[in-house]
C-alpha positions as CSV (number, residue, x, y, z in Angstrom):
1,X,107.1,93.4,101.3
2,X,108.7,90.6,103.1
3,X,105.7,88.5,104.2
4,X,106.4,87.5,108.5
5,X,104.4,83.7,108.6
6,X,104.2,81.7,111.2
7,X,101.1,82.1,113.7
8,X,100.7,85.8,114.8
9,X,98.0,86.6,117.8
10,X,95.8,89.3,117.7
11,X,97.9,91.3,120.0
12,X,101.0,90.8,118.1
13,X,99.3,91.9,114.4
14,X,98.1,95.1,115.9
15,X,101.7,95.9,117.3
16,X,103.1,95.4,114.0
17,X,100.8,97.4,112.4
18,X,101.2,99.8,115.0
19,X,105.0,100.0,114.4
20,X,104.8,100.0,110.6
21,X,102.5,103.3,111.1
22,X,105.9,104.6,113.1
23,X,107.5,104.5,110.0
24,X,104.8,105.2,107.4
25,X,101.7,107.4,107.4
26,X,99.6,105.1,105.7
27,X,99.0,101.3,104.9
28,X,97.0,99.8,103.0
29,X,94.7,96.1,103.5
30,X,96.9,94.5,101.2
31,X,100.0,95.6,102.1
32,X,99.5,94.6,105.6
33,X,98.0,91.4,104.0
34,X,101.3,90.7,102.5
35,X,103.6,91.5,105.4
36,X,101.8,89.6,108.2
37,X,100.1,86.9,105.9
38,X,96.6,86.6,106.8
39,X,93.7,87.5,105.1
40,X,91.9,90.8,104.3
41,X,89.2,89.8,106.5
42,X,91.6,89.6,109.5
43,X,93.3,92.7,108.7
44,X,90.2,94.9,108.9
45,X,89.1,93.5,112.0
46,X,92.8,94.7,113.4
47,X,92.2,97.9,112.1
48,X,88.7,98.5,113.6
49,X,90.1,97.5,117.0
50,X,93.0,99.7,116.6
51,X,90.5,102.7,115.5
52,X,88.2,102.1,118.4
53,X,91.7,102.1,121.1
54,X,92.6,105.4,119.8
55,X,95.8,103.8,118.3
56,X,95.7,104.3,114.5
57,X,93.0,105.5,112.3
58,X,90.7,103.9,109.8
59,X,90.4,105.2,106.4
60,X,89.9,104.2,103.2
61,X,91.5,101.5,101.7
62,X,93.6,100.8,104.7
63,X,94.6,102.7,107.9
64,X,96.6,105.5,109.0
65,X,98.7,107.0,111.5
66,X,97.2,108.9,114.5
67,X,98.3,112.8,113.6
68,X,100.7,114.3,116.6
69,X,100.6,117.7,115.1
70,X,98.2,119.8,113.5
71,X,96.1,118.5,110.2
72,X,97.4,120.0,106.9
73,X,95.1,122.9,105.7
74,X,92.6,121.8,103.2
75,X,90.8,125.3,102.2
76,X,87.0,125.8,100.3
77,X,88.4,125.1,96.6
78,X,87.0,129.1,96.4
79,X,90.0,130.2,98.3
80,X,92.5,127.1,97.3
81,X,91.6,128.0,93.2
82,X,93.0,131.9,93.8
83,X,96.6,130.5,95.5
84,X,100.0,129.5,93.7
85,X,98.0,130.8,90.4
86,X,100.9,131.5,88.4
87,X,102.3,128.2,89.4
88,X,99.1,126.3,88.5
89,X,98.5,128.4,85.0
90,X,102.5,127.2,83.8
91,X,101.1,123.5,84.7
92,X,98.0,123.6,83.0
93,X,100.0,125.1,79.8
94,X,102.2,122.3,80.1
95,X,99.4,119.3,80.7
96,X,97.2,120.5,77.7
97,X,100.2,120.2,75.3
98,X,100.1,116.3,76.1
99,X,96.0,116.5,75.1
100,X,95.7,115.4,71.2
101,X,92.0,116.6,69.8
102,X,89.6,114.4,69.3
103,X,90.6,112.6,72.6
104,X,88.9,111.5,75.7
105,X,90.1,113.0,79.2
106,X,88.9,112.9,82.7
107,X,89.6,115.5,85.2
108,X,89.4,115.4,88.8
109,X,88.4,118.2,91.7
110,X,90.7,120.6,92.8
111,X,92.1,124.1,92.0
112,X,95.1,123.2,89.4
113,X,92.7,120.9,87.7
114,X,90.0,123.3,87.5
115,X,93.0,125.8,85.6
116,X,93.8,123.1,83.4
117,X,90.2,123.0,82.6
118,X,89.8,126.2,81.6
119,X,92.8,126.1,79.5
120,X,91.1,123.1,77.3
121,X,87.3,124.5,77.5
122,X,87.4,125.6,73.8
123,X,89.3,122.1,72.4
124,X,88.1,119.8,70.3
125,X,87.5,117.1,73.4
126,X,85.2,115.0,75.3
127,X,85.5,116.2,78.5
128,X,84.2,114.3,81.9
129,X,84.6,115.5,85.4
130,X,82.7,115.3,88.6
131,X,84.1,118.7,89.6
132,X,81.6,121.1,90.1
133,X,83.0,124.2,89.5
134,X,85.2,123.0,86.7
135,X,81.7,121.8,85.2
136,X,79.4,125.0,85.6
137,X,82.6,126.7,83.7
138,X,82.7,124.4,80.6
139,X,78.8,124.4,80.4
140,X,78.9,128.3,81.0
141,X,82.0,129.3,78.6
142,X,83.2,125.9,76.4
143,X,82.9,124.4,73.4
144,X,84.1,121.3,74.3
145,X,81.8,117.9,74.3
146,X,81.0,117.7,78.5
147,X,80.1,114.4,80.5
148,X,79.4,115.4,84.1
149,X,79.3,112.7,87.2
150,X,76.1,112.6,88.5
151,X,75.1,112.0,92.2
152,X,74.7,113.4,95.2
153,X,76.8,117.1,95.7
154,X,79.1,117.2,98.1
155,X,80.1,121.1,98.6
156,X,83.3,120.2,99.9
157,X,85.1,119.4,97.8
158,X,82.8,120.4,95.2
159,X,82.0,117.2,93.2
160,X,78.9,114.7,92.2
161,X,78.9,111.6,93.8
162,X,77.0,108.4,93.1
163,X,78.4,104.9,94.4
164,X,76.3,102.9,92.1
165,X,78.2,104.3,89.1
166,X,81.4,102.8,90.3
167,X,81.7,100.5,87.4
168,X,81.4,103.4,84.6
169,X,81.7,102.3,81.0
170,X,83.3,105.7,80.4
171,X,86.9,105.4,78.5
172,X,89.8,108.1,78.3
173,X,92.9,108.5,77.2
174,X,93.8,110.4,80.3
175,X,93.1,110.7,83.5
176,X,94.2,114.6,85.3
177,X,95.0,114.3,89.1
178,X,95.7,116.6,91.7
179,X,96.7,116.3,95.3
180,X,96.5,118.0,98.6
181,X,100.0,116.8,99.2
182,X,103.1,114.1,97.8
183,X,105.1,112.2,99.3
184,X,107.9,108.5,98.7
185,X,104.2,106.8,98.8
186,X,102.6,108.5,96.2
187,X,99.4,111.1,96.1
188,X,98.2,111.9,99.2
189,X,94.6,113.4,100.1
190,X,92.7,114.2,103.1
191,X,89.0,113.7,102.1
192,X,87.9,109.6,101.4
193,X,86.0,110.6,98.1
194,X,88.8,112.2,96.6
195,X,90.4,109.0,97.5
196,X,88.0,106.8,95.9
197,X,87.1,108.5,92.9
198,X,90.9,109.2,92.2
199,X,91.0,105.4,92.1
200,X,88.1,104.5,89.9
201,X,89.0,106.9,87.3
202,X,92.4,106.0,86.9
203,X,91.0,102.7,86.2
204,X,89.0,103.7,83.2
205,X,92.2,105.7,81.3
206,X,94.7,104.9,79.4
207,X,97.6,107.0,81.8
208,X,97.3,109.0,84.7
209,X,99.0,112.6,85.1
210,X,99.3,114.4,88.4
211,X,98.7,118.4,88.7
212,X,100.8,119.6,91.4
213,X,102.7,122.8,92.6
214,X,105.8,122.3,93.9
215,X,104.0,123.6,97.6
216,X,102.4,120.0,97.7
217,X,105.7,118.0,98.7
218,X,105.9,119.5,101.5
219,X,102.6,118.5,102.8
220,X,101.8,115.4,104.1
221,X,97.8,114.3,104.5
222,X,96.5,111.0,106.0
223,X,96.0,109.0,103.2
224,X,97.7,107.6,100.2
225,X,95.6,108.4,97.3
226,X,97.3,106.4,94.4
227,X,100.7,105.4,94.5
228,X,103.0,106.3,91.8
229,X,102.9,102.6,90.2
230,X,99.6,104.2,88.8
231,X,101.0,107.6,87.8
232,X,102.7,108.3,84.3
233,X,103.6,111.8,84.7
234,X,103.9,114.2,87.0
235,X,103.8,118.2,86.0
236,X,104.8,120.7,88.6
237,X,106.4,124.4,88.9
238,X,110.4,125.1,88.3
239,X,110.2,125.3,92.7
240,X,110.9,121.5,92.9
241,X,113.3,120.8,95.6
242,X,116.4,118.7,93.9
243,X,115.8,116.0,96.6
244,X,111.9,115.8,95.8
245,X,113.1,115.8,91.8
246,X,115.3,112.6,92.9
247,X,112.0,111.1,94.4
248,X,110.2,111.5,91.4
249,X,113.0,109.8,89.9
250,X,113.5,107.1,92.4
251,X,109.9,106.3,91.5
252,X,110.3,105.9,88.0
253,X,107.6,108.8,86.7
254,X,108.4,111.1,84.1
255,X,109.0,114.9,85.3
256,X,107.8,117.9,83.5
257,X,109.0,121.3,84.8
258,X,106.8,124.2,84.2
259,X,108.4,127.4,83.6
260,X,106.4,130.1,85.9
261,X,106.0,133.3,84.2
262,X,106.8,135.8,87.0
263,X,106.6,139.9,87.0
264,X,109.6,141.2,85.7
């Protein structure tokens, strides 16, 4: 980003951030660090007073534009694990291919990952997740070695929480992502702990691959999850628009195209 100098008041920052918003639905601190060149400290305080006028919207990590239209549906995982199954079963099929035994993976929350799970419960792995469901499964009906975040529960979205385990000496190969939606920016989520945890355990593996129907480009949540800098591969269904293939490849992640099996 092409950094602005020169002395910028307060009232001139928040316009710029303002107008990058116009274009963008997110930002993050050191983004706007690098295009207005001040420091981190001076960038949150310009987001706070944007959040209290009503103009843009702290999150996580940054800030985000104020939503005009309606909020992209974010369902109980109970109804989100029972939608697009087909689509999510030809993706997990695909993703536990790229799993060697004897290996190391984390997976995150949500409904495709959960498939995946199920799909790996009887490997030879070690197997950590803060999911909820996906753990009660692999304790329930797996064979596989299981490492489960501990922490408070949050119901929605179904995971363990603990900030104080932030800095995890827990290793992995790789790291299994999903997303509520996609977009030129990279993962995008709705709910801040998906957000954070997404970020700390793609820290601690080795390469990241996002789970994702081809439903999720067309859906565009607040906030940028990870961008796809951070992402090795992406596997989603044979429903991938041609242009949203070309921003996969504008990005420079590898593409794998799951074949759905459908009714004949």
């Amino acid at each position: 980003m092409r950094n602005l100098g020169g002395v910028v008041s307060d009232s001139d920052r928040q316009e710029k951030i303002v107008s990058l918003l116009d274009e963008r639905p997110f930002a993050s601190v050191r983004d706007l660090q690098q295009l207005i060149g001040v420091s981190g400290a001076t960038i949150r305080r310009d987001i706070e007073k944007l959040n209290e006028a009503g103009r843009a919207r702290k999150v996580y990590g940054g800030v985000a534009a104020i939503e005009l239209g309606p909020r992209p549906d974010s369902l109980p995982f109970v109804e989100n694990r029972d939608i697009a199954v087909a689509a999510k079963r030809a993706i997990a099929r695909e993703a536990e291919k790229l799993v060697q035994d004897g290996s190391s993976v984390i997976i995150h929350g949500g409904s495709t990952c959960f498939h995946f799970g199920i799909r790996i419960a009887h490997r030879n792995l070690r197997v950590f997740t803060n999911s909820m469901p996906l753990a009660a499964h692999l304790a329930e009906s797996g064979t596989c070695q299981l490492t489960v975040g501990g922490g408070d529960l949050h119901r929605e979205p179904g995971v363990l929480y603990d900030p104080a385990e932030g800095n995890r000496p827990f290793y992995a190969a790789q790291f299994f992502v999903g997303a509520l939606g996609i977009s030129e920016f990279g993962i995008l989520e709705q709910h801040p702990l998906l957000v954070r945890l997404a970020d700390e355990m793609s820290r601690v593996a080795a390469e990241t691959i996002l789970l994702a129907d081809s439903r999720k480009f067309g859906i565009r949540p607040p906030t940028v999850s990870l961008p796809f800098s951070r992402i090795a591969r992406v596997i989603t269904d044979d429903g991938l628009s041609d242009a949203h293939a070309r921003m996969l490849e504008r990005a420079g992640v590898e593409v794998v195209i799951a074949q759905i099996e459908r009714e004949q």
